[in-house]
N, C-alpha and C positions, 0 to 999 in steps of 0.2 A: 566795749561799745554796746555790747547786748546785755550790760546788768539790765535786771527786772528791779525797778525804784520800789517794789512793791515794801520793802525791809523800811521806806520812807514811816511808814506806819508806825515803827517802832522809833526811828531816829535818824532816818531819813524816810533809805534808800531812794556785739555785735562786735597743681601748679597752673598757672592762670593758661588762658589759649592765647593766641597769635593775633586773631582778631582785631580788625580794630575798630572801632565807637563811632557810630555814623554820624556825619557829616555835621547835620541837623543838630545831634545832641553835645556836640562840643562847641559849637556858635557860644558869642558869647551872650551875656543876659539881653541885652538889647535886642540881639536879633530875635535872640528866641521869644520875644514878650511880640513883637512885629510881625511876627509871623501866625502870631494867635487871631482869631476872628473878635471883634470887637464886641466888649459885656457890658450890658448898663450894670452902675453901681447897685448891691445887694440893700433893701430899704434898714434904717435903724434896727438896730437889736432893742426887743423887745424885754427888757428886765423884769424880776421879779424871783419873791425869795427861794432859793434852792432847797427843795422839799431834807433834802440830807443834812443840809446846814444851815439854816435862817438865818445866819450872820452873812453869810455868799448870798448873791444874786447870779442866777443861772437862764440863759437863754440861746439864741443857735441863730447861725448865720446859713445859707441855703447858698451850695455851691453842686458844678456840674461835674460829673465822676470824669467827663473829658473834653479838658477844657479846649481842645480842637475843634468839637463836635457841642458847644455848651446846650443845644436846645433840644440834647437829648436827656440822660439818665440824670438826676439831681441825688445830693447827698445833703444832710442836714449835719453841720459839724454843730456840736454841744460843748459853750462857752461858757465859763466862770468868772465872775468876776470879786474881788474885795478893794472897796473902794479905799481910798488913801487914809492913814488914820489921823490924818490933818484934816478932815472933811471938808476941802473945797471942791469946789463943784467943778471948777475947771481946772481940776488935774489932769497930770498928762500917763498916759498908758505905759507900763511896761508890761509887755506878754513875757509867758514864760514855756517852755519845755522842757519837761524830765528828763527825755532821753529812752534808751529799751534798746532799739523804737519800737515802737506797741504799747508805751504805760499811759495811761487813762491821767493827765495834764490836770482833770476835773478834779481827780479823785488823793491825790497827790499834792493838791493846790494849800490845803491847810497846814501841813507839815511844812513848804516851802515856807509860809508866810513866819513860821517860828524859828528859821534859818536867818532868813533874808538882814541887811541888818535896819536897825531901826529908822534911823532916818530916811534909806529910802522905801519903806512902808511907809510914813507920814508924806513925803511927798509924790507917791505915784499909786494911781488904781492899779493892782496886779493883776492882769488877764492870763486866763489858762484856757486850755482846751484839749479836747480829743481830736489827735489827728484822724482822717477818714481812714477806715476797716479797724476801728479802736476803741473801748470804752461805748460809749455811750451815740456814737456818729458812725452809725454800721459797721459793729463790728463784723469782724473777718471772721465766719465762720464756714472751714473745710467740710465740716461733718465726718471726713474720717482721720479727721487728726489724731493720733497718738496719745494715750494719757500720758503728761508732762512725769510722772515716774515711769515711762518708758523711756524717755528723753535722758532722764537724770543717769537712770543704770546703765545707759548703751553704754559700753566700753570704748573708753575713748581712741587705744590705740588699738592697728592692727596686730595681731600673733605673728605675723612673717610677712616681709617685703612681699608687693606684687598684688595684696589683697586689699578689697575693698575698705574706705572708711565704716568698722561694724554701724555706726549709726544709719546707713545710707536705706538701708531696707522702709525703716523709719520714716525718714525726710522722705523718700520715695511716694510712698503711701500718700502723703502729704501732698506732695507737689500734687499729684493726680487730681486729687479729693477738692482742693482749691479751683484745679482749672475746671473739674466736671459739677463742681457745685455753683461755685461767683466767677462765671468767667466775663461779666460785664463789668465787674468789678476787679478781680485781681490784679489785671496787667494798671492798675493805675490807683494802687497802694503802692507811692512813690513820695519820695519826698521832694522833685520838682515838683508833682501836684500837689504835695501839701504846703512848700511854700506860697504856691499862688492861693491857696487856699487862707494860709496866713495874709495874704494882699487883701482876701474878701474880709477878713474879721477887721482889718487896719478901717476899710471902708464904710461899715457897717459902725462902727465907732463914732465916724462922724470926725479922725482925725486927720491930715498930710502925714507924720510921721509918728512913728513907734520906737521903743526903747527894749529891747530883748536880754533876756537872760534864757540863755540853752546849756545843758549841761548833757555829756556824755556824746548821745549821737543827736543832740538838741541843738550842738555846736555846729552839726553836717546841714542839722534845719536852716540857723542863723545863715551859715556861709552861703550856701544857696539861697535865698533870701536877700541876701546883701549885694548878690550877683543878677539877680532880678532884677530888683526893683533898689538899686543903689541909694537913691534921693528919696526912699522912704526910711533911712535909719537914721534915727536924732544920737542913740549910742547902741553897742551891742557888747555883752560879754557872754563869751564862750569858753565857758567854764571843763577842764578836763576833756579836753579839745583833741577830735577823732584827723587823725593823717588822712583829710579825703581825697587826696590825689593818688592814694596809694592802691594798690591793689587786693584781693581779700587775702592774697596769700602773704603781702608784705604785711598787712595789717597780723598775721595771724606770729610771721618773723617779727615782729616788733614786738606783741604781747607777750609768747613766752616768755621770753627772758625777764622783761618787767617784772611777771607772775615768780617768777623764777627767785628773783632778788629779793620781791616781798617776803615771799613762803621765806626764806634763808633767813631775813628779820626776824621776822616772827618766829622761828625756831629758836633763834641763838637767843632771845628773849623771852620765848616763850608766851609771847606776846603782852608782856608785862605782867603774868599772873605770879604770883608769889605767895608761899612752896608752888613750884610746878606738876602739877598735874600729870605731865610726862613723862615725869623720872630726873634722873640728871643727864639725859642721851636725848631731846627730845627729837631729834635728825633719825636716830635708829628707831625712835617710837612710830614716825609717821612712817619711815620708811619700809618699819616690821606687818604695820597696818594694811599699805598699798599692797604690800604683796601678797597678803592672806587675803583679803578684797579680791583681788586679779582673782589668785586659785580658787578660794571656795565664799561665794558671795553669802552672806548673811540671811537669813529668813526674811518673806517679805512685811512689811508690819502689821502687815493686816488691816480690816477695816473697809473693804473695798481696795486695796490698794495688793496687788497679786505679784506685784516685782521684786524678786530681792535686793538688796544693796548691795551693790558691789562696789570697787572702786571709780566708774565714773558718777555715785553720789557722790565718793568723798573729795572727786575732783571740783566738782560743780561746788558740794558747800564749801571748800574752799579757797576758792575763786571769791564767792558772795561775802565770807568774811574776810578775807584781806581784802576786800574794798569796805567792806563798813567795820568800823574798829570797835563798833558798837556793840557788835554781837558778839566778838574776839571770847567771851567767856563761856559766851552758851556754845560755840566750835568746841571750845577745849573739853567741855563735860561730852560733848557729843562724841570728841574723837574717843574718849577716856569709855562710855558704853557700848561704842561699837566695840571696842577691845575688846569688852567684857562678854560681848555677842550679842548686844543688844543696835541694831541700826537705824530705829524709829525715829532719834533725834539728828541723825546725819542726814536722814531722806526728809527730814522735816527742813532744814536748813538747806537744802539743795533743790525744794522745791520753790523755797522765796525766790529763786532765777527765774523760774521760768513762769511765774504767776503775778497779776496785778495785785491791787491790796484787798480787792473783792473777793478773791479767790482763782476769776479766772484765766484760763490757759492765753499765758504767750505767743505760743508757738507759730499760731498760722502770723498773725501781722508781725512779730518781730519777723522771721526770716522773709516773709513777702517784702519788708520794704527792704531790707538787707539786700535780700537779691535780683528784686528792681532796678535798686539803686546800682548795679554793678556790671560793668561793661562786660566781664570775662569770670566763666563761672568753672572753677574746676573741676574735674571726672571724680568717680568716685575714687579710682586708685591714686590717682596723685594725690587726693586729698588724704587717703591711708599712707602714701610712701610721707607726704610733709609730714605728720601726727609720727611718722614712726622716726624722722630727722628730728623735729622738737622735741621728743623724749630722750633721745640718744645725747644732746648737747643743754638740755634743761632734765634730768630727772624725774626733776620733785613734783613737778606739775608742767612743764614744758610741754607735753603731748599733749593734755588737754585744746591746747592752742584752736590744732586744727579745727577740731568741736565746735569749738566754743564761736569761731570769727569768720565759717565758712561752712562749717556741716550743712544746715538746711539749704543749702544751693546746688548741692553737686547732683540733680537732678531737675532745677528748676528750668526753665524752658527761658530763651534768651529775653534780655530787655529791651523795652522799647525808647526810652528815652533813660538811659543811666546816668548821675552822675562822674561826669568824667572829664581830666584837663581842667579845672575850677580856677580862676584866676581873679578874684573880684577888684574890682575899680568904680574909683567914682563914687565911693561911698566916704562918709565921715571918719574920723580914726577907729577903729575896732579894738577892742582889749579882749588877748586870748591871754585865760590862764590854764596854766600846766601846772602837777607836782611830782615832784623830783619821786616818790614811791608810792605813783598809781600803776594798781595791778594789771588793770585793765584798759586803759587808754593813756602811755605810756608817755613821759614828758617829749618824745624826739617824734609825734605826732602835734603836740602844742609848739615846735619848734615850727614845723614843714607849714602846720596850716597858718600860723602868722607870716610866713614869709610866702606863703598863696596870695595873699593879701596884698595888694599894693600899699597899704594907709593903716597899717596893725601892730599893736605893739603887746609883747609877752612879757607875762607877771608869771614868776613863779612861788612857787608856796613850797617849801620845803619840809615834807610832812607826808606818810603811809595813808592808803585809805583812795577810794575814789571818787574827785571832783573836790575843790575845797569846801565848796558850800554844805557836802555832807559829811563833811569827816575834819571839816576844821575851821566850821564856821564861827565858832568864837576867838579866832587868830582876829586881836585887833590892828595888826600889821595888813592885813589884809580888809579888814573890817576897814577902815581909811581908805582902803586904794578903789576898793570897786566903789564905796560909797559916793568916794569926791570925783569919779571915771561919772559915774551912773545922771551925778546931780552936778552936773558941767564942770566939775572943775580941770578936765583933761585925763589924758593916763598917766601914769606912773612916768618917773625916769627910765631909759634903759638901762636893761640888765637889773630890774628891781626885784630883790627876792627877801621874801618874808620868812623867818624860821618859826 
């Protein structure tokens, strides 16, 4: 859930408490919309050519950081758009999001458009944007956030039961530095306000209804959105589709083993490189790697960059490569130098996690909306004892888990309105797809969040890599389904799967 799309650049590219979710934040979308104070429509978006891209038209829609309170603090979200390459003037809108959450919608928007498939580029404007504390519509900045290769080397697991998640010192920092720097802002980098927020871009359009494509935790956007504001979806696909009903620690039990299956693929393959690179043992290769990692981390690579490489870079790059199959080669030369004692190319691929495609740090808005989003936020030991269960019954990269689906929360201070209980209705049919070997947001979370749904139906794609649109966008089995989904011709049969 928390890949960084930033790898989108090259070919594309987030134990619980007792607790329970107030009142308020489990209503369903109705109430919650009724209980809001009443907002004039935001006027037209104002178009014109995007200084980065002259082919895009870039402009912003002006929404209230609480929309409780709207005639206080204002944010300016920063919208993209590419018009249909049918050029009729009254096309109809599909917005879109990456996913992270935290990746820059704007910035991401052009790679999408070379996925997407053709026909629905000629018949729909594709709208992107920066969610708020993101890209370009105030970003999140902590000021003493962490450099993202501090992030990558924490060790993922603890040395002994009983001890802390080693990342928590980190996250900690973090958590502080956000509420003492944007505390008008923090608690509402959420993604129920950025779906309302997606209501104000629908507005400002000048349309009733919108067409959505979300991938990864862009699927948590969509769902919440469809729970909203039900009778503004004309279609929606939720590509590589996040369990949001689940908890972060079940989210984090679901991923390992995913992670777990991949990494196993890709050994016994080698990821399809031929001679291997790894020898003829590649399981003892990685496995001889992690542990000399663990013991003696590798030189830092210099450059500004003061961290050595240990094992949780190699976790982190490869998590990022078993979802993009893209870069399956430049992993393999990378694992093959750090061998050698060279780590610069491991910490260079575990740093595409946690960075947009600009360069900048992830960290504060991906776990700010992670841990908004989340009713119940684990201690730092529980979070060390999970990390030390997921190693113990996944190996090879199972520990990373905890890291990876829940680190930056185990200090965050409660949420205000979490996602939680999600149950959407009264919307039009919904298409979630899943794939049978995604690392990271695992098919039996595309199972949960289609049957969330009242009116949803699963497509799955059987095929390694995360989300199909970035790892197996020229499946013309798939190419058909979302095409004729997207441009009214219904979903798929049940039980429809594409190899």
């Amino acid at each position: 859930m928390l890949l960084a799309m930033s790898a989108m650049s090259a070919m594309l590219v987030a134990a619980c408490g007792s607790a329970q979710p107030q009142a308020a934040n489990t209503a369903t979308g109705a109430a919650r919309q009724a209980a809001l104070p009443h907002l004039a429509p935001p006027p037209p978006i104002t178009w014109s050519s995007c200084p980065a891209d002259p082919k895009l038209q870039c402009g912003s829609v002006s929404v209230p950081v609480d929309y409780h309170h709207p005639g206080r603090e204002s944010i300016a979200i920063a919208v993209s758009r590419s018009p249909a390459t049918q050029g009729s003037s009254t096309a109809p809108s599909l917005l879109f999001n990456p996913g992270g959450p935290g990746e820059s919608g704007n910035q991401i928007l052009p790679v999408f458009l070379g996925l997407v498939p053709a026909a629905v580029r000629a018949h729909f404007n594709i709208v992107s944007f920066d969610p708020r504390g993101t890209g370009a519509s105030d970003p999140l900045d902590c000021g003493t956030t962490p450099s993202p290769a501090a992030v990558t080397s924490a060790l993922p697991v603890p040395t002994a039961p009983g001890l802390p998640l080693p990342a928590t010192p980190l996250f900690t920092t973090m958590a502080r530095g956000c509420r003492a720097r944007a505390p008008q802002l923090v608690p509402y980098v959420d993604t129920i306000a950025t779906a309302r927020d997606l209501d104000r871009i629908r507005q400002a359009l000048g349309v009733a209804t919108i067409s959505y494509y979300g991938m990864s935790y862009g699927t948590v956007l969509g769902a919440v959105y469809a729970d909203l504001f039900p009778h503004r979806v004309a279609t929606m696909v939720l590509d590589g589709a996040v369990d949001v009903n689940a908890s972060l620690t079940v989210q984090a039990e679901e991923q390992a083993p995913a992670a777990e299956r991949s990494m196993d693929h890709f050994l016994a393959t080698c990821g399809g490189v031929s001679p291997c690179p790894l020898g003829s043992d590649p399981r003892a290769y990685f496995t001889d790697l992690a542990r000399s990692l663990t013991l003696h981390p590798l030189p830092a690579p210099g450059t500004g960059d003061r961290y050595p490489v240990t094992v949780g870079d190699l976790d982190t790059a490869t998590l990022f490569a078993l979802s993009v199959p893209g870069f399956v080669s430049s992993y393999v030369a990378a694992l093959v130098a750090a061998h050698a004692g060279n780590g610069g190319p491991l910490r260079s691929l575990a740093l595409e996690l946690v960075t947009d495609i600009n360069g900048a740090s992830l960290v504060d808005p991906q776990w700010a909306i992670t841990c908004n989003d989340a009713a119940h936020h684990p201690g730092p030991v529980a979070a060390g004892n999970l990390a030390r269960s997921l190693a113990a019954r996944y190996p090879l990269i199972g520990g990373f888990g905890a890291t990876y689906a829940l680190g930056g929360c185990v200090s965050w201070p409660p949420s205000h309105q979490p996602v939680a209980d999600l149950h959407p209705r009264g919307n039009p049919p919904i298409l979630v797809v899943g794939n049978t070997g995604d690392p990271n947001t695992p098919l039996i979370g595309a199972v949960h969040l289609a049957a969330a749904f009242t009116n949803a139906r699963l497509l799955t794609w059987q095929g390694y890599g995360h989300t199909w649109i970035l790892s197996g966008s020229g499946n013309t089995c798939m190419q058909h389904w979302v095409s004729r989904y997207l441009l009214g011709g219904g979903v798929p049969p049940a039980r429809t799967v594409c190899h």
